[in-house]
C-alpha positions as semicolon CSV with decimal commas, in nm:
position;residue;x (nm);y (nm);z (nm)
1;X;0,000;0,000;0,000
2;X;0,113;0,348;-0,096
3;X;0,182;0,642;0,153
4;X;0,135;0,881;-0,092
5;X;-0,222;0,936;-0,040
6;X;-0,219;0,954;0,330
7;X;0,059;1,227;0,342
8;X;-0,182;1,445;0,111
9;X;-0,472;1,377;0,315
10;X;-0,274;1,445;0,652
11;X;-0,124;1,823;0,468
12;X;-0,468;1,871;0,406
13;X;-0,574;1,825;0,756
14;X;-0,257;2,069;0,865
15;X;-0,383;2,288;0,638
16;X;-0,798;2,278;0,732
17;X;-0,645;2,346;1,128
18;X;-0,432;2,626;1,002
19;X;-0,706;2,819;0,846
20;X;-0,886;2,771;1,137
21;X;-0,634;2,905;1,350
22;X;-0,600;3,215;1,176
23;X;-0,930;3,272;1,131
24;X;-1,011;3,625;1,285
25;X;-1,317;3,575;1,539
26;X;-1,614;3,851;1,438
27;X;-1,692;4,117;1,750
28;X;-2,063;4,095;1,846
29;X;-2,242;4,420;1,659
30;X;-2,558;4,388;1,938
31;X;-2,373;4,398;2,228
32;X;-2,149;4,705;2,182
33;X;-2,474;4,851;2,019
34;X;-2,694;4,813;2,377
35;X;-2,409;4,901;2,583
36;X;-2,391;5,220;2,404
37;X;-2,783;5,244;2,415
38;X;-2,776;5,174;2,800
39;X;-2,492;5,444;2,846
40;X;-2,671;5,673;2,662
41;X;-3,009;5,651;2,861
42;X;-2,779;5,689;3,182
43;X;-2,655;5,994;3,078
44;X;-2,930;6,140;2,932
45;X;-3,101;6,024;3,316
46;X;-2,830;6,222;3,469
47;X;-2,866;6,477;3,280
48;X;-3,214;6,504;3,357
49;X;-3,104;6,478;3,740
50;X;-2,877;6,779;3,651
51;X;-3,056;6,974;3,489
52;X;-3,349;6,943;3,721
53;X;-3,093;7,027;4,050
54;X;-2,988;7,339;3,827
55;X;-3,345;7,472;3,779
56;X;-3,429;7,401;4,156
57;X;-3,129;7,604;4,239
58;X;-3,191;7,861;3,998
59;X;-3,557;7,884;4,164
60;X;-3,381;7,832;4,518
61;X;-3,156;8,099;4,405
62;X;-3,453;8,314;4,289
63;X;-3,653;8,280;4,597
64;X;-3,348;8,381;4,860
65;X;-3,314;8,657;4,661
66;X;-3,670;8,803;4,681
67;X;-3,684;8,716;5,043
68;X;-3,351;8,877;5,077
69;X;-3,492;9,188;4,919
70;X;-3,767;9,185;5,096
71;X;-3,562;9,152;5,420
72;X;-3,390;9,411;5,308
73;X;-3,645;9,672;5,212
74;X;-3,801;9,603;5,548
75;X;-3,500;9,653;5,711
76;X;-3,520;9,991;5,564
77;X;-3,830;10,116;5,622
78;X;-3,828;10,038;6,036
79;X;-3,588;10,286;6,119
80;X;-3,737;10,564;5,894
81;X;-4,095;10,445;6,072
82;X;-3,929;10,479;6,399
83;X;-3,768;10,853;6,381
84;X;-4,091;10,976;6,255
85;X;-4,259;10,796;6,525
86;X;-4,032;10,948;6,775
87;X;-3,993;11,308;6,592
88;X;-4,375;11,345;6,621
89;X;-4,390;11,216;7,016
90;X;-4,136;11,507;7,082
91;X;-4,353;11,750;6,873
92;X;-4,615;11,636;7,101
93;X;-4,479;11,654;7,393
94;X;-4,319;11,985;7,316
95;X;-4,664;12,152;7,173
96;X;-4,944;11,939;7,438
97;X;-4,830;12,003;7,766
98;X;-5,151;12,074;7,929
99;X;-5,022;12,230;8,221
100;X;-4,706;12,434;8,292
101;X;-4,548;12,387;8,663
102;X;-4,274;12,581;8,813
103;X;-3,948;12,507;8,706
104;X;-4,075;12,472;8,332
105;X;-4,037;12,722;8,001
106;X;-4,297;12,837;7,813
107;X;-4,368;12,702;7,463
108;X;-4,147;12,871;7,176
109;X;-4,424;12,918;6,953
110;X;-4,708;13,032;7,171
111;X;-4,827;13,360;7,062
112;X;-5,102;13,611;7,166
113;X;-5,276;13,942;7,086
114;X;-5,275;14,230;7,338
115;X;-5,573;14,449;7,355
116;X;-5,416;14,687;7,032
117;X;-5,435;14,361;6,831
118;X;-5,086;14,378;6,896
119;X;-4,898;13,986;6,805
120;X;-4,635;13,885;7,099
121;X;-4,448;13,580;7,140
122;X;-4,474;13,496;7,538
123;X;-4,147;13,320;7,526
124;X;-3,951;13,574;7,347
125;X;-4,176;13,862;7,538
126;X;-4,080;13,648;7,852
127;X;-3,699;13,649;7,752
128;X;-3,630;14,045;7,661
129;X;-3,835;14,108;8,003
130;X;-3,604;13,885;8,221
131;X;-3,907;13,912;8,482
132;X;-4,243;13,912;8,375
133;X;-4,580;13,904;8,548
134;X;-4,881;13,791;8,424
135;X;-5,176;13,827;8,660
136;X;-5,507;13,614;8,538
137;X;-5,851;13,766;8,617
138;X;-6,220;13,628;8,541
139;X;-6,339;13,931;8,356
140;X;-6,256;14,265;8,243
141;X;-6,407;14,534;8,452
142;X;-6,602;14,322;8,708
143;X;-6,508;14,418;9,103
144;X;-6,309;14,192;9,173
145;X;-6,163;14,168;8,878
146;X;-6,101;14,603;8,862
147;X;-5,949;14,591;9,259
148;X;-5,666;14,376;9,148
149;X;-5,552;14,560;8,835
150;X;-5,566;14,895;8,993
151;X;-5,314;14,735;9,195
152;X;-5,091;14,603;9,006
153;X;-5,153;14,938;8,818
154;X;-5,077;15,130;9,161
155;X;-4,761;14,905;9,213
156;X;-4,655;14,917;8,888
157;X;-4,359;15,222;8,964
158;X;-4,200;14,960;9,186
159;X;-4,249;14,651;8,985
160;X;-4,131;14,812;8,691
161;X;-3,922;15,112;8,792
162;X;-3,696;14,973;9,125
163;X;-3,734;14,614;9,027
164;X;-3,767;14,633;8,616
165;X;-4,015;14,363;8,561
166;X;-4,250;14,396;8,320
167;X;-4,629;14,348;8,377
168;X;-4,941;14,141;8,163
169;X;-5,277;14,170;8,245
170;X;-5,466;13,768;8,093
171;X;-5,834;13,721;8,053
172;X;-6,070;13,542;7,796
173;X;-6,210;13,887;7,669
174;X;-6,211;14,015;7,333
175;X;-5,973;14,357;7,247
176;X;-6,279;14,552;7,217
177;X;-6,323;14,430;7,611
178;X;-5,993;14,486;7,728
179;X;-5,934;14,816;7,556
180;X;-6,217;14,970;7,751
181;X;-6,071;14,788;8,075
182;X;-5,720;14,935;8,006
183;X;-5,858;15,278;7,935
184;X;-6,124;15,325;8,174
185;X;-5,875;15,196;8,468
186;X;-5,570;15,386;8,279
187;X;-5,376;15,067;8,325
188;X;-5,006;15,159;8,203
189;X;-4,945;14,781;8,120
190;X;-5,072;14,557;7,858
191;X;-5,360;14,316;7,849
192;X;-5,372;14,000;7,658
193;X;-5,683;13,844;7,470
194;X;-5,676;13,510;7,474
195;X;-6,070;13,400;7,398
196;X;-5,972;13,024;7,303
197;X;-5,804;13,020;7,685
198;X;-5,451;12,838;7,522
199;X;-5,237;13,044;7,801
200;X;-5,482;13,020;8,086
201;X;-5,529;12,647;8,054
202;X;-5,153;12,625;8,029
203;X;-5,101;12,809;8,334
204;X;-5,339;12,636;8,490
205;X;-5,645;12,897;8,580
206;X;-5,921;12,757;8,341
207;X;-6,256;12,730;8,561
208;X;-6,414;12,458;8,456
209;X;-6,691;12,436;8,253
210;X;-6,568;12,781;8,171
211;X;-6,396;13,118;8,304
212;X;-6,088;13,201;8,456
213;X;-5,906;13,111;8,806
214;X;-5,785;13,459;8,962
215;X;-5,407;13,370;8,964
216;X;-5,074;13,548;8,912
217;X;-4,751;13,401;8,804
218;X;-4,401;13,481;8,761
219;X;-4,147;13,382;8,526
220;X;-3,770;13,485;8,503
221;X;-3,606;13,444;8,140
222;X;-3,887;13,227;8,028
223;X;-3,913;12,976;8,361
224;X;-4,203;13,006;8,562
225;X;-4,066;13,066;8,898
226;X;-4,407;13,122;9,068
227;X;-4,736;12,973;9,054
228;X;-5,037;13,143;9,242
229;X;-5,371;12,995;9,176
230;X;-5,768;13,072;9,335
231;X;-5,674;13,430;9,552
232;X;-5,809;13,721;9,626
233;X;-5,719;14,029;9,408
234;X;-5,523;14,211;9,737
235;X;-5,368;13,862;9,793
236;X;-5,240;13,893;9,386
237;X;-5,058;14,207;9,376
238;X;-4,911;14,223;9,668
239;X;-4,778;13,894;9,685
240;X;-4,661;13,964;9,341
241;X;-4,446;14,288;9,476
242;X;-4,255;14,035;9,761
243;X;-4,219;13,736;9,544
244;X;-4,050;13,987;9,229
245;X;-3,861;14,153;9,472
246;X;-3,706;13,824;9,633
247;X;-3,608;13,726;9,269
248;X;-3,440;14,031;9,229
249;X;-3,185;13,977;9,494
């Protein structure tokens, strides 16, 4: 038997395995393919997460801010509430002091007529005077009302000569009232008209429901010094002599 044929058949073998061998193995197309598919969904998921954080912090963002400014333009309106709170208490208390005691000044911008329709500032009046008596009486030329400004009117060479005070008759009567009072009596002082009673109730003398409180008071550069309310018209003038004369020492 020949060996011909079997060394043909056993190259051919070497030759089937050889091909085999170097046969290149094909890559799978579907699995590279889903992997990129799955990677994409994941990224497009977190970029959906992303995007979704970004738009809640913009809004986050958004809403500190308006609280912020709203914090803020709070913040500035308090203290611009608060001094015009507190400007118009002072006002107040400055303007609506019922009732003046001794030891306090007279309001800077209370102002009166004098019988002549004459405007005076009592502080400033009050001031240039550096002592100043204002006697209060119910009514012009009534008794008792006459006995006590004849004597101031009698004192008034001492009070206003030796002692240079100055002198203010106060009543709720019109001029027309007081002029005849001031003439009639030849007062040599002033009287002040004060109808609406905004001195009298601020010194204290308004008889309530109405009229006046016989009174006197003094005041030295503006301070009331002395407060006499409810006395007789002798009790008013000459009280008014000692007390101005003790302030002049």
């Amino acid at each position: 038997m020949s060996t011909a044929p079997r060394r043909s058949k056993r190259l051919e073998a070497i030759k089937d395995e050889l091909a085999v061998s170097t046969e290149k193995p094909q890559p799978l197309k579907s699995e590279p393919v889903k992997k990129a598919a799955s990677k994409g969904k994941v990224v497009k998921k977190e970029n959906s997460k992303a995007n979704g954080k970004t738009k809640a912090g913009k809004k986050d963002t958004k809403s500190a801010t308006t609280e912020s400014k709203g914090k803020s333009r709070s913040v500035k309106k308090e203290p611009i509430v608060i001094e015009d709170d507190e400007k118009a208490k002072e006002e107040e208390d400055e303007e609506a002091k019922t009732e003046l005691e001794e030891g306090d000044i007279l309001p800077k911008n209370l102002e009166l007529e004098t019988q002549d329709s004459k405007k005076i500032n009592l502080l400033k009046y009050a001031k240039d005077a550096h002592i100043l008596v204002i006697f209060a009486y119910p009514k012009a030329s009534t008794p008792g009302c006459t006995r006590q400004a004849q004597g101031f009117r009698d004192e008034y060479s001492k009070l206003n000569g030796d002692l240079k005070a100055s002198v203010l008759g106060l009543s709720a009567d019109n001029a027309a009232a007081q002029t005849k009072f001031k003439e009639k009596q030849n007062l040599p002082y002033d009287l002040l008209c004060d109808p609406s009673k905004k001195l009298i109730t601020l010194l204290g003398c308004k008889k309530t429901p109405s009229g006046t409180i016989r009174s006197h008071f003094i005041f030295v550069d503006g301070v009331l010094k002395v407060k006499k309310v409810k006395i007789s018209p002798e009790a008013s003038f000459k009280g008014a002599l000692e007390q101005v004369t003790e302030l002049s020492k």
